[in-house]
ROMIDO-56095 format. One record per residue (C-alpha): x, y, z; residue in one letter. Coordinates in Angstrom, 2 decimals. Example, Ala and Ser with C-alpha at 12.3 -4.5 7.8 and 13.67 -1.06 7.14 Angstrom:
% ROMIDO-56095
+---------+---------+---------+------+
:      c1 :      c2 :      c3 : type :
+---------+---------+---------+------+
:   12.30 :   -4.50 :    7.80 :    A :
:   13.67 :   -1.06 :    7.14 :    S :
+---------+---------+---------+------+
% end
This chain:
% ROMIDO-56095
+---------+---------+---------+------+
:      c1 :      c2 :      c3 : type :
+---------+---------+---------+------+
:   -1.61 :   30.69 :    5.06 :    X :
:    1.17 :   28.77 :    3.41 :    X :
:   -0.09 :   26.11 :    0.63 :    X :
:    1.13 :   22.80 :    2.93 :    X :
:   -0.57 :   24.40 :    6.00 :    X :
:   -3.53 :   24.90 :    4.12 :    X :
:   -3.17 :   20.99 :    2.72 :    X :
:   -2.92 :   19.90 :    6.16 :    X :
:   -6.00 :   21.73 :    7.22 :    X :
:   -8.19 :   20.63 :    4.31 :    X :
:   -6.55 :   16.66 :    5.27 :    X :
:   -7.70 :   17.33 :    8.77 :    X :
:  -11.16 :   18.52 :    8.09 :    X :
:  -11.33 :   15.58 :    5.58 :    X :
:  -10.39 :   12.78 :    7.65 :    X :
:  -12.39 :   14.56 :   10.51 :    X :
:  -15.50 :   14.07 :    9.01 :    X :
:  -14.98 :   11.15 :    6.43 :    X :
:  -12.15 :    8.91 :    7.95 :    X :
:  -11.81 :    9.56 :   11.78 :    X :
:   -9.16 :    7.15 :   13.50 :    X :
:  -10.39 :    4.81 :   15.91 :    X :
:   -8.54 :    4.18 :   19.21 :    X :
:   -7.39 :    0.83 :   17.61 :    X :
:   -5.90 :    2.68 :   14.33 :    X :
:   -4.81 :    5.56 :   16.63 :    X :
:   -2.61 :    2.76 :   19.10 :    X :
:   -1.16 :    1.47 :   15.58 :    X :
:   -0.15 :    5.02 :   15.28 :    X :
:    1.66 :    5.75 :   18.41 :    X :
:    3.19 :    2.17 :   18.66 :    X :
:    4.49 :    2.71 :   15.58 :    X :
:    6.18 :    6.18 :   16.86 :    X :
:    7.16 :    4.44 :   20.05 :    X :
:    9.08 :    2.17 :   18.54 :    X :
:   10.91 :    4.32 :   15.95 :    X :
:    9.26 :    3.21 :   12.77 :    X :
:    9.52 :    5.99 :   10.31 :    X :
:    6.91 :    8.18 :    9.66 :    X :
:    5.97 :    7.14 :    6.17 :    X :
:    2.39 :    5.47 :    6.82 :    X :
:   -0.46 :    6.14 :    4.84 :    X :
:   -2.66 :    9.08 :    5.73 :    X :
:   -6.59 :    8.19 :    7.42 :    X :
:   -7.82 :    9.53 :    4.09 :    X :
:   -5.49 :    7.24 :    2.29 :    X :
:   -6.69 :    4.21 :    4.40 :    X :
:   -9.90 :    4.84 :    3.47 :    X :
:   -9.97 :    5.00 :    0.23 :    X :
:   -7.50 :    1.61 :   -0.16 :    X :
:  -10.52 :    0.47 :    2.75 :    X :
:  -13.08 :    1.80 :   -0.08 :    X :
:  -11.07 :    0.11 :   -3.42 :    X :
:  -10.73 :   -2.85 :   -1.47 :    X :
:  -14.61 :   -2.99 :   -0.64 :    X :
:  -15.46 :   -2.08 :   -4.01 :    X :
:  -13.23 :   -4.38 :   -5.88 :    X :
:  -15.42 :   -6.60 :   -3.23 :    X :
:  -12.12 :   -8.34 :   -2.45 :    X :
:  -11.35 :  -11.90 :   -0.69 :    X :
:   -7.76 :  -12.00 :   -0.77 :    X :
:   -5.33 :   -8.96 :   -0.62 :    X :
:   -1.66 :   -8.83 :   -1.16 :    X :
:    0.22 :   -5.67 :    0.61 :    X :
:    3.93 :   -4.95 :   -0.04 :    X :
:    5.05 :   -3.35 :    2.63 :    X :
:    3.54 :   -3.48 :    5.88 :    X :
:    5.51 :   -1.52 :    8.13 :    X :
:    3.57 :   -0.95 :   11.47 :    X :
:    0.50 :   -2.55 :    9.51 :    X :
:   -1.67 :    1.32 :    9.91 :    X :
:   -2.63 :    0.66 :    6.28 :    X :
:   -3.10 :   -3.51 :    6.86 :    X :
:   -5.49 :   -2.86 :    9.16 :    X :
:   -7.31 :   -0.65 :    6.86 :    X :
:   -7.67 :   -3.20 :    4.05 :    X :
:   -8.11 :   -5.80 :    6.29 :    X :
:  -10.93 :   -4.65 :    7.44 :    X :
:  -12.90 :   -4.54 :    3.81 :    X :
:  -11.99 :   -7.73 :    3.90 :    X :
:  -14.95 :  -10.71 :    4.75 :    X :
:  -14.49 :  -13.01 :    7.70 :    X :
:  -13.58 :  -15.77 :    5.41 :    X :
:  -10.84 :  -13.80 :    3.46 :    X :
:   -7.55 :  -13.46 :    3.45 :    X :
:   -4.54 :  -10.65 :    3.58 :    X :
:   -0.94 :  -11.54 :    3.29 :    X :
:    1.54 :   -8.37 :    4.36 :    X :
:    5.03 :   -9.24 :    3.28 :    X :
:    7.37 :   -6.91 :    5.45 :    X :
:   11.62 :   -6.53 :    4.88 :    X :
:   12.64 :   -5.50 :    8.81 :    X :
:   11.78 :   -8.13 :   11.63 :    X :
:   11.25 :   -5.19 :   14.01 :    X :
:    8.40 :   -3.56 :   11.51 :    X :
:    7.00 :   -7.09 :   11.48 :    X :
:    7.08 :   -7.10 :   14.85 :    X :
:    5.28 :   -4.15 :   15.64 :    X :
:    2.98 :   -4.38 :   13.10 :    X :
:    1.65 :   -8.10 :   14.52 :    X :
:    1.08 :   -6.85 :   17.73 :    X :
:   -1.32 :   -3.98 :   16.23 :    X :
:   -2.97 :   -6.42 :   13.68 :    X :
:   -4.06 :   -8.42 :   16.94 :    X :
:   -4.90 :   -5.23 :   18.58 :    X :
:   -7.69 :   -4.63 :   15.66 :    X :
:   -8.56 :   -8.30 :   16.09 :    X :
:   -7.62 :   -9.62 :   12.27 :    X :
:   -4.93 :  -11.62 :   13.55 :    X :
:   -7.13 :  -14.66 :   11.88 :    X :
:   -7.22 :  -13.36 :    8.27 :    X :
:   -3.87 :  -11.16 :    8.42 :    X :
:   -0.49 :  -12.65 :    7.81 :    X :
:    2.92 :  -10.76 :    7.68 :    X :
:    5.75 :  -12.75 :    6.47 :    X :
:    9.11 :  -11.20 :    7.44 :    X :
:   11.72 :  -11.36 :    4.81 :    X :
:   13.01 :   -9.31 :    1.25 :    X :
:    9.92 :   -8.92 :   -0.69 :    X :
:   11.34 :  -10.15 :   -3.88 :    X :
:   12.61 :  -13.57 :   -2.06 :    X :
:    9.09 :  -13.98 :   -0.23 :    X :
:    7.23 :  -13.94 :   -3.49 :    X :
:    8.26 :  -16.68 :   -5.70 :    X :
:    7.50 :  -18.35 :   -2.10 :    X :
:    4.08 :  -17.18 :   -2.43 :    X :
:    3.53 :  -18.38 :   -6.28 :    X :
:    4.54 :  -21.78 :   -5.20 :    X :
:    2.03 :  -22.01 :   -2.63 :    X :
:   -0.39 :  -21.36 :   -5.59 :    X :
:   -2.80 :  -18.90 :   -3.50 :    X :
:   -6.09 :  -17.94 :   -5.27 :    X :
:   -5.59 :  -15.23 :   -7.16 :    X :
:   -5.22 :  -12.19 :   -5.12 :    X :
:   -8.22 :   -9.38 :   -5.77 :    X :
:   -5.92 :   -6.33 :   -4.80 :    X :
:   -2.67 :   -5.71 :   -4.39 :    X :
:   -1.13 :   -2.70 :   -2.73 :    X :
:    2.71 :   -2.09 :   -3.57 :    X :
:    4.15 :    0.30 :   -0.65 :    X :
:    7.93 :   -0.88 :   -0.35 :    X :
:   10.86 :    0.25 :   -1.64 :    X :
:   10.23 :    1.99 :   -4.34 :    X :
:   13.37 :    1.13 :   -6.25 :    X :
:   11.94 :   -2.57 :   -6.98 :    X :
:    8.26 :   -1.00 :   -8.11 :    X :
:    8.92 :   -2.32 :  -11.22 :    X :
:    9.83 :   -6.05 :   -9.82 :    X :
:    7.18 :   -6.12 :   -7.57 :    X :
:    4.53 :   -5.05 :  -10.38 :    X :
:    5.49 :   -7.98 :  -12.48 :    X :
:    4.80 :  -10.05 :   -9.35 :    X :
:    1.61 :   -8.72 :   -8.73 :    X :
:    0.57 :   -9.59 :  -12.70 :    X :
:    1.80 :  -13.37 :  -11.59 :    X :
:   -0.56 :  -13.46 :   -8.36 :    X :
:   -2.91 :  -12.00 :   -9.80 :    X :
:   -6.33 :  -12.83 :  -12.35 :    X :
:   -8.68 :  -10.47 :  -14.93 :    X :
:  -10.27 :   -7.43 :  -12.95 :    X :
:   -7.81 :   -7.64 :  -10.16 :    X :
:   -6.65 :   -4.62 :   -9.34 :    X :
:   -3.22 :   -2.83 :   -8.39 :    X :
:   -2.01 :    0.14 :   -6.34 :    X :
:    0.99 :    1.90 :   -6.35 :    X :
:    1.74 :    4.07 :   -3.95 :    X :
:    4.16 :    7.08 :   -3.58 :    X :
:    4.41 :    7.75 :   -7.35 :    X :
:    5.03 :   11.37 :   -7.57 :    X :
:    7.86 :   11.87 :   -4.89 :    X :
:    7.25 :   15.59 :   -4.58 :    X :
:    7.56 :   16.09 :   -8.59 :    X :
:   10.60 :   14.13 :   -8.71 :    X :
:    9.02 :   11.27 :  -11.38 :    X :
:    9.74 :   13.45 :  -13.94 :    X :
:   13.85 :   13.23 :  -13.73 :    X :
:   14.30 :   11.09 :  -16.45 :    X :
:   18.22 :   11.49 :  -15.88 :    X :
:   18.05 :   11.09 :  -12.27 :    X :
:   20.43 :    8.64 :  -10.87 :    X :
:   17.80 :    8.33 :   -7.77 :    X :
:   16.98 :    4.53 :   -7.13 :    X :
:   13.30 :    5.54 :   -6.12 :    X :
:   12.60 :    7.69 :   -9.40 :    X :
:   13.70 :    5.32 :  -11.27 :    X :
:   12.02 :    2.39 :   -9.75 :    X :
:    9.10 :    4.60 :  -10.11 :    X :
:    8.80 :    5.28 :  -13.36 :    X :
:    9.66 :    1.98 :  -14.42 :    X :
:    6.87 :    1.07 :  -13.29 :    X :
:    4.79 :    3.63 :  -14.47 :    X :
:    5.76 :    3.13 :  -17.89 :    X :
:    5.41 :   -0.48 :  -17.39 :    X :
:    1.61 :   -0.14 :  -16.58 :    X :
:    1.39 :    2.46 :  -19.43 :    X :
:    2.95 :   -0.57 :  -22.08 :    X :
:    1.53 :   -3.35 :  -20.49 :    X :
:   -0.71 :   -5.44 :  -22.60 :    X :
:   -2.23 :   -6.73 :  -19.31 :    X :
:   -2.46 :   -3.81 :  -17.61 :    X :
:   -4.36 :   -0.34 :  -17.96 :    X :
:   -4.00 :    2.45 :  -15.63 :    X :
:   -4.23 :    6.49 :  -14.23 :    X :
:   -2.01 :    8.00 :  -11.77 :    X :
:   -3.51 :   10.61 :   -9.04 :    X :
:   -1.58 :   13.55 :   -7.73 :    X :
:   -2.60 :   14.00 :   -4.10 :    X :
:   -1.35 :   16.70 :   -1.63 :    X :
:   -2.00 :   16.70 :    1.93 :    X :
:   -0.41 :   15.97 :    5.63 :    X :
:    2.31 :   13.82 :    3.76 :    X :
:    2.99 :   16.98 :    1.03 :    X :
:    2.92 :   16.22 :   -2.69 :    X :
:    2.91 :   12.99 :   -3.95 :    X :
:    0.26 :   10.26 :   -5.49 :    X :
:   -0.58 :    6.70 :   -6.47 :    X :
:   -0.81 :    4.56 :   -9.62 :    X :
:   -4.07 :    2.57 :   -9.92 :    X :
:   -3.75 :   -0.69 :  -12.85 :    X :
:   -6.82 :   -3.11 :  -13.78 :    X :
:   -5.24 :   -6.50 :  -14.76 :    X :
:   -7.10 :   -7.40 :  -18.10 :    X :
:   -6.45 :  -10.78 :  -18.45 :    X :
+---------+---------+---------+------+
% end
């Protein structure tokens, strides 16, 4: 057995047992497919444990970058209470689009909004609303403006907050230092960033699985 066939199986058996998709988060899915989206979506074991951080972080308000067709905003959204609150900024009007209609589907359409627009225009929109601070926030965009949208998140958010990068090993590929690759370097900006930070400390966790080799970047905000 070849070592991604034998990730996939282990995912499978995991997400079997500990993360099963619903017929909701299984619609999300195929809508999704349906309507072209690419197939970069969390895994069901990765919405679960951004369902479980969210749930232990015993979050109210939730910030996602990147909602695409709004698989993972449905997982955080539903850690969230019925009072709380999860703004999805999304670039394409079409993602947006589809990921609305699934958001109503799992029946969050009251504490999930997805604002259509560049990220990095929609958030100094955002700070001048003056939100409450926002308990987690899950950065799953572009990954060339990782760095951008970190210092962002510090802005929105408060002490003990916490932050998730996702997609920071790109198959090994962090470690080209010389790499001309917008992505790489986006990501390790960012890494570095949370490693300097004197707001921020952090891990990173390699993960292999359905989606192959890759991993995310956890940050506390200390003050």
């Amino acid at each position: 057995m070849s070592g991604s066939q034998l990730w996939d199986d282990v995912d499978f058996y995991f997400s079997t047992h500990l993360s099963p998709d619903d017929e909701v988060l299984q619609a999300a899915l195929r809508d999704s497919e349906a309507a072209g989206l690419p197939h970069v979506n969390v895994t069901a074991s990765q919405g679960k444990l951004l369902q479980l951080l969210a749930q232990i972080q015993d979050a109210r308000h939730i910030l996602e970058i990147g909602t695409l067709g709004g698989y993972s905003t449905i997982w955080l959204g539903r850690a969230l209470p019925e009072d709380g609150r999860l703004i999805s900024l999304e670039y394409s009007a079409k993602h947006a689009e589809v990921a609305t209609r699934n958001i109503a589907r799992a029946g969050l359409e009251r504490i999930v909004e997805v604002r259509v627009g560049p990220a990095l225009e929609s958030l100094p929109k955002l700070a001048d609303e003056n939100p409450a601070p926002f308990d987690l926030v899950f950065i799953d965009a572009d990954k060339a403006n990782n760095a951008n949208y970190l210092e962002w998140a510090l802005k929105l958010t408060r002490a003990g907050s916490l932050i998730i990068v996702d997609n920071v090993v790109r198959d090994g590929r962090v470690l080209d230092a010389e790499g001309a690759e917008p992505d790489v370097r986006g990501t390790r900006a960012a890494i570095e960033m949370i490693g300097s930070h004197p707001r921020l400390t952090g891990t990173a966790v390699q993960t292999v699985g359905s989606k192959g080799y890759d991993g995310f970047a956890l940050a506390r905000v200390l003050a």
